[in-house]
C-alpha positions as CSV (number, residue, x, y, z in Angstrom):
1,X,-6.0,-46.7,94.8
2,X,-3.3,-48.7,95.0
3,X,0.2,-48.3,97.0
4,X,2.4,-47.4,93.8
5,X,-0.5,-44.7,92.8
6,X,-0.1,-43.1,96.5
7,X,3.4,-43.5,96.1
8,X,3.5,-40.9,92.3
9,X,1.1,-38.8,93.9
10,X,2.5,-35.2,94.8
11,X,0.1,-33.1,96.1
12,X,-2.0,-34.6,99.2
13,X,-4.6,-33.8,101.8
14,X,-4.8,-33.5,104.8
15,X,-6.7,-37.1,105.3
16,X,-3.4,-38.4,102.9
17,X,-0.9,-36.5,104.8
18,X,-2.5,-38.3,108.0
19,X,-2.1,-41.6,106.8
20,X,1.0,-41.9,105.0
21,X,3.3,-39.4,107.4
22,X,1.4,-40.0,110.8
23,X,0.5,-36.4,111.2
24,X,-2.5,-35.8,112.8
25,X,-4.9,-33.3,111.5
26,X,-4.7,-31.9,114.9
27,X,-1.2,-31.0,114.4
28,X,-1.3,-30.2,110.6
29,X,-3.8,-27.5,111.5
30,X,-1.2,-26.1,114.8
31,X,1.9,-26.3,112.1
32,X,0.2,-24.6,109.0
33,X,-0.5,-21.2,111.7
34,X,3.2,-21.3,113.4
35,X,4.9,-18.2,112.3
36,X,8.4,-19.8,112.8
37,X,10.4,-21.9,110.8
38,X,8.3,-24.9,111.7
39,X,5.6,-24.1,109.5
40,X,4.3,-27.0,107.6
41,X,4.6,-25.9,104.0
42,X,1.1,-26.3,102.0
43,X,-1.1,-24.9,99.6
44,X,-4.9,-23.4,99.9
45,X,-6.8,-23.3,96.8
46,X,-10.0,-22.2,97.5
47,X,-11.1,-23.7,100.6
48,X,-8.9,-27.1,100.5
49,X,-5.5,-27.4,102.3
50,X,-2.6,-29.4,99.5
51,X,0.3,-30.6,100.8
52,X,3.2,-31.3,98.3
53,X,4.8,-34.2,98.8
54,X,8.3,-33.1,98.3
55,X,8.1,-30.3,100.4
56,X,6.9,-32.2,103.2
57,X,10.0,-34.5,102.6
58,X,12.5,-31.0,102.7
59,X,11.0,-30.2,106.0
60,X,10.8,-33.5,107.7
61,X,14.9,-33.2,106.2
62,X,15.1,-29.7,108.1
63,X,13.8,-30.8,111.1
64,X,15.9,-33.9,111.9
65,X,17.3,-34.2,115.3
């Protein structure tokens, strides 16, 4: 896969989300259960865990110090 294909893909997992933002899956697993307004956004279909890209984005947006 090349960097422009990983670039137009929206919805990623976990490994992906690793890789591109830095978050471990460590902490992707401790965000998705906050009940708070840090909650990672993603969706579950069946038993895989999708991030969307964009939403991702909003929150890392949301979160800025």
């Amino acid at each position: 896969m090349t960097t422009q294909q990983t670039l137009q893909k929206r919805w990623l997992s976990p490994s992906e989300v690793e890789a591109e933002f830095g978050f471990s899956k460590s902490f992707q697993a401790k965000a998705r259960m906050s009940s708070s307004k840090s909650t990672l956004p993603f969706s579950k279909v069946g038993k895989f865990i999708r991030y969307d890209r964009f939403k991702i984005d909003a929150w890392l947006e949301d979160h800025a110090i």
